[in-house]
Phi, psi and omega in degrees: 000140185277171135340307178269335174268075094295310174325304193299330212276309191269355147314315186305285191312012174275301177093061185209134190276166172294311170293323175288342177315302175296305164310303198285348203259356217033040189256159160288177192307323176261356185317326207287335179275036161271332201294346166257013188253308191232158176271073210319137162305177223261327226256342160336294176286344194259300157354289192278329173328325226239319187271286194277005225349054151253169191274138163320313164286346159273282168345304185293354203075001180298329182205167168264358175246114180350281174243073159310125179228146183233209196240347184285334204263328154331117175251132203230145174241146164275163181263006148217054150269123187307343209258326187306146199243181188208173138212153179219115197062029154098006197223119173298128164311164187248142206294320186286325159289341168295294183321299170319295165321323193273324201281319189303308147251044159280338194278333174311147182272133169326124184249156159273202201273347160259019165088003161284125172345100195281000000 
């Protein structure tokens, strides 16, 4: 399978076209379907990788799992950073559902690391 119908594969499965891909990724609008004619820069490839959330090496074909995660690659956010983007199946949450999602787990009771209640 090449790069772009992988590309093509998790967008679809995204619910997001290659072009809003290629926008959100800051690319121009058509580039990504060139990508079966040429081989994308690197930092290119890491932008919709990044956008669509796979590792740069499932676009390439290198592996079959989407989203490798290790423990140095967890990425952890506060909720009350002003700053946080939120997304969901690829697609950004919306600031009025971000807030909700935020307000819901502010009302959860605090846990330790075996889920009991603090």
């Amino acid at each position: 399978m090449t790069i772009l119908n992988r590309t093509k594969e998790v967008a679809k499965l995204r619910g997001i076209s290659l072009t809003e891909t290629a926008i959100k990724a800051g690319l121009a609008e058509k580039s990504i379907y060139s990508w079966d004619r040429s081989t994308p820069k690197a930092d290119n490839l890491q932008k919709v990788a990044d956008v669509l959330h796979v590792s740069t090496d499932y676009l390439l074909g290198r592996t079959d799992e989407m989203n490798p995660t290790t423990v140095e690659t967890v990425k952890k956010a506060d909720i009350d950073d002003d700053e946080l983007l939120l997304s969901f199946q690829g697609k950004d949450v919306t600031p009025e559902y971000r807030d909700a999602i935020i307000a819901i787990l502010r009302t959860m009771p605090d846990r330790d690391k075996d889920g009991n209640i603090i």
